[in-house]
N, C-alpha and C positions, 0 to 999 in steps of 0.2 A: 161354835163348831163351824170349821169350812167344810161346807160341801165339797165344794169343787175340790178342794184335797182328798176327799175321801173319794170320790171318784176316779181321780188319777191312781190312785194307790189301788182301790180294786182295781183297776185295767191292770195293771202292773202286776198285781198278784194274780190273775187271770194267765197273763200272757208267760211272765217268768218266774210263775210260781213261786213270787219269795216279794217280800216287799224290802227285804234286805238294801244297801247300799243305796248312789245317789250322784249325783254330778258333784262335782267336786269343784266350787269358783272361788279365789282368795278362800280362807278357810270355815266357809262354808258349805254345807254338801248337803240338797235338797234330794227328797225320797222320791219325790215324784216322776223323777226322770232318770234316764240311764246313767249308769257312770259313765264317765270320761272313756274307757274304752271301749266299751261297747255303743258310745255315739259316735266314736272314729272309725270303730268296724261298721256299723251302718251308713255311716257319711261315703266310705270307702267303696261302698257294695252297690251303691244308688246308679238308676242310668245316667250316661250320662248324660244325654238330652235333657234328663229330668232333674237331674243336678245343675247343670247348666242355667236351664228355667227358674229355679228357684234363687239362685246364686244374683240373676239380673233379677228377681219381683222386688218390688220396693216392701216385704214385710220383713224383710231380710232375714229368715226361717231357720237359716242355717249359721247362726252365730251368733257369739254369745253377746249382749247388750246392754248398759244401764246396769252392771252387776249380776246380769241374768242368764242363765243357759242358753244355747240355742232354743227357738220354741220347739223345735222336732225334736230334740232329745225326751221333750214329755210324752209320758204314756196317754195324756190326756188331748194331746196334739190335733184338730184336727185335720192339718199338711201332711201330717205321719200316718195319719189313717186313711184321705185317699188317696197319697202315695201308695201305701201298701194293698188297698182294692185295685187298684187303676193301672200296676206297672205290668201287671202279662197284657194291657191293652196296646199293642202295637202304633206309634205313631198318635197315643195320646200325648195330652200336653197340660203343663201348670202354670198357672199365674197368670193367667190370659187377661193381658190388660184391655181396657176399649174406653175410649172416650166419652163422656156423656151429654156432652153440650149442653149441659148446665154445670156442673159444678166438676173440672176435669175429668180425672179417668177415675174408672173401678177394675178392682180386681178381682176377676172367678177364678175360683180355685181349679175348675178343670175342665176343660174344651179337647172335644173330639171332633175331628171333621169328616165326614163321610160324605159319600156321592151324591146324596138323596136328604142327607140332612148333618145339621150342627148338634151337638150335646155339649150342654152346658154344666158344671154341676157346684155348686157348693157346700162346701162339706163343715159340718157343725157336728164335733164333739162335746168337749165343758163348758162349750160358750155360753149356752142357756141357762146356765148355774151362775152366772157372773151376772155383777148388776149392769145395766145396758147403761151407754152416754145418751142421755135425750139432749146435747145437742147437737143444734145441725145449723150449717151455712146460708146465712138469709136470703142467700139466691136461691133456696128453694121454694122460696114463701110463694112465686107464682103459679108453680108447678105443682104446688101443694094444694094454694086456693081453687084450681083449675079439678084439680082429680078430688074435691069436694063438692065441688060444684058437677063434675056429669060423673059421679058416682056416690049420690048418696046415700042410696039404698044399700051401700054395702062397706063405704069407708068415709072415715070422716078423721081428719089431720083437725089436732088442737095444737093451736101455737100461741105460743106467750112472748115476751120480750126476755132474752138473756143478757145475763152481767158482764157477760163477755160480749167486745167490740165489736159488729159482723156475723154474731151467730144468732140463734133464737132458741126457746124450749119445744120440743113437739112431741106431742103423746099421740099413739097411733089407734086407733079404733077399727074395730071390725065386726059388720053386725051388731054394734051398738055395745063392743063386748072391747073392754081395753086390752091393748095387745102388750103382754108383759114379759114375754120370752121371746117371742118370735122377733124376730130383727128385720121387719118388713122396711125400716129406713134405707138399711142398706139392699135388698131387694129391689126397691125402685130405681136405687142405682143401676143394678145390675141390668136391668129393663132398658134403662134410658139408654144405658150401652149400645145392648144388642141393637135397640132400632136404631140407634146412630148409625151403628156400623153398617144398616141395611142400608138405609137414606144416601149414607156416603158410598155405598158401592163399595165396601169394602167385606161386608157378607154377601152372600147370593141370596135369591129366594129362597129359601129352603122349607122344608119341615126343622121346626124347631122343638127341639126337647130338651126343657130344664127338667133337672135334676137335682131334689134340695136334700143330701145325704145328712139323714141326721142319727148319730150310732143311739142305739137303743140298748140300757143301762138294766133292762129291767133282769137279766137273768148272770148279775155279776154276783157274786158274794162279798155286801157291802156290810159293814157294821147294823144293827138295827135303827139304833139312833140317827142312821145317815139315810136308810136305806126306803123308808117311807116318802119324807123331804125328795129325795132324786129320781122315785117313779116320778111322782104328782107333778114334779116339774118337766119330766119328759113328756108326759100324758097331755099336761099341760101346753106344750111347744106345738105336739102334734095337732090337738084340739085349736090353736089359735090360725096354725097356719093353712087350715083347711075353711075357717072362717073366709079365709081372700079368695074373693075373683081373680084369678090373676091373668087370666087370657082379659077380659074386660080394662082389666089394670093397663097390659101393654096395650090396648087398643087405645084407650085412651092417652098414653105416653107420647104413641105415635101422632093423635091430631092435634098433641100441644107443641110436639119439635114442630110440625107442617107450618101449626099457625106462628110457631112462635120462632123458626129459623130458615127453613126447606120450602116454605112456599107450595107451592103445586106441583113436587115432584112428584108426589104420589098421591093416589085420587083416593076415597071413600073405599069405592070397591079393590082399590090394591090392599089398604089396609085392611080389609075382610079377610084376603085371601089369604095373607099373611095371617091371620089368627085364625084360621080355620086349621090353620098345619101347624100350632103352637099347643104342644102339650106341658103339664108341671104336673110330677111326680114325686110325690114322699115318699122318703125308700130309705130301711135302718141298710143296715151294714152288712143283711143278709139279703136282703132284696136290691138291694144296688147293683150285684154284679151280673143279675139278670137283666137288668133294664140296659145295661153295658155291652152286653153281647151283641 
C-alpha cells in the first residue's frame, strides 16, 4: 500500500470532492493531482510575484519533469499548500534562497520580512510519508562532529562511510530517540543559512520566527487501511520535531561559522542576543495563519 497516495487522494477528495480524473502526461494520467486544466487555471490565477519566485527556485515547482507533473499540480504538494495559506499575505515571498557556508545554498519555502522581524517557514505536507535520503555531503562531517560534541544532551549525528564518492550515511538522533520523519538534515541547512546571512550583513538583527508548517492529516477521510499508518506518522513527525533544541541548535551553528569562517565578527554576547529573539513554532494548517498575522 502507498501511503503517500492515499493521502494525496484524500486531500483531493477533501478539497474537490471527487477523486475522479488526473493530469494527463504522454498517456498517462495520475489521480493525485489535478488535470491538465485546472493546473493551467491555477498556474493562470497565481501572483504574480509568487509565480515569478517560484518559476527562478531551483525545485522547478512549476513544471513538468523526468515524466512527471508539475509538483504543485499535486493535491499533496507542499509549495501548493503554503502557496495557498500565504498568498492574502502581502509582500510575502517563496523560495527564499540563502547561502550556507558549508555546503551552498538552501531553500525555505517562505520568508516574510517585517520591521521588527523575519519569518521563515517550511512547509511539509507528504514529505514525512516518503522514506527520507540519509545521505548527505562529507563537508558536513565537521559541522556535524562539532554540534555532537557542545550538544550532547540533546543530539547526536551517527555517520558511516557512503558508496557514493563525497557523501557519507547519517542518522539523526534526538534525546537519545532516532529521528525518522522529521528531516532535521535539512533543518540545519536552513539554520546555517539564516546565520550566514546574519554574519554576512545580509539580514538585520532581528527577532526571528521559524515557522515549520506541517498539514495535519488527522481529520481527512482516509481509507481505514491507510488511515491508522498516516496519523502515527503525523503524531510521530510532531513528537520527533519537539524533541530539538533548536534555539541551542542555531547557537551553536553560529559559533562554528565564527570559529570556522567569520572570526570575531560577532562576540558570545551577540550570539545570545540573537537567540534570545529566535523563536520555532509547529503549526498544522490551521494554526499557521495565526502565527502569519
Amino acid at each position: 500500500m502507498n501511503i503517500t497516495r492515499e493521502l494525496d487522494l484524500a486531500i483531493k477528495l477533501a478539497e474537490a470532492k471527487t477523486t475522479e480524473g488526473g493530469y494527463l502526461i504522454g498517456d498517462k494520467k495520475i489521480d493525485t493531482y489535478m488535470t491538465n486544466s485546472e493546473w493551467k487555471e491555477f498556474k493562470s490565477s497565481m501572483l504574480p510575484s509568487a509565480l515569478k519566485e517560484y518559476e527562478a527556485g531551483k525545485g522547478g515547482k512549476l513544471s513538468e519533469k523526468n515524466g512527471c507533473p508539475p509538483e504543485m499540480a499535486s493535491y499533496g504538494s507542499s509549495g501548493r499548500m503554503i502557496y495557498m495559506l500565504s498568498r492574502h499575505k502581502e509582500d510575502f515571498h517563496y523560495e527564499k534562497m540563502l547561502y550556507t557556508t558549508v555546503g551552498g545554498t538552501t531553500t525555505i519555502d517562505g520568508f516574510y520580512d517585517e520591521e521588527y522581524r523575519y519569518v521563515f517557514v517550511e512547509a511539509k505536507c507528504h514529505e514525512p510519508y516518503t522514506v527520507k535520503n540519509s545521505s548527505v555531503s562529507i563537508a558536513y562531517e565537521k559541522l556535524y562532529n562539532y554540534i555532537n560534541t557542545y550538544m550532547p544532551e540533546n543530539l547526536m549525528i551517527e555517520m558511516s562511510p557512503s558508496s557514493d564518492n563525497g557523501y557519507m550515511e547519517a542518522v539523526f538522533h534526538a534525546d537519545g530517540e532516532v529521528l525518522e520523519h522529521f528531516d532535521l538534515k535539512q533543518m540545519i541547512c536552513h539554520l546555517l543559512g539564516i546565520a550566514t546571512g546574519i554574519l554576512k550583513g545580509e539580514l538585520e538583527n532581528r527577532q526571528i520566527d521559524f515557522i515549520y508548517l506541517l498539514f495535519d492529516p488527522t481529520e481527512l477521510d482516509i481509507r481505514p487501511e491507510a488511515k491508522d499508518t498516516i496519523d502515527s506518522i503525523y503524531e510521530r513527525t510532531c513528537y520527533e520535531c519537539n524533541l530539538v533544541d533548536f534555539a541551542t541548535l542555531l547557537q551553536v551553528i553560529f559559533a562554528f561559522l565564527r570559529e570556522e569562517k567569520f572570526g570575531d565578527t560577532i562576540s558570545d554576547e551577540g550570539i545570545y542576543d540573537i537567540i534570545c529573539k529566535f523563536t520555532f513554532s509547529l503549526a498544522s494548517q490551521d494554526f499557521y495563519p495565526i502565527l502569519l498575522q
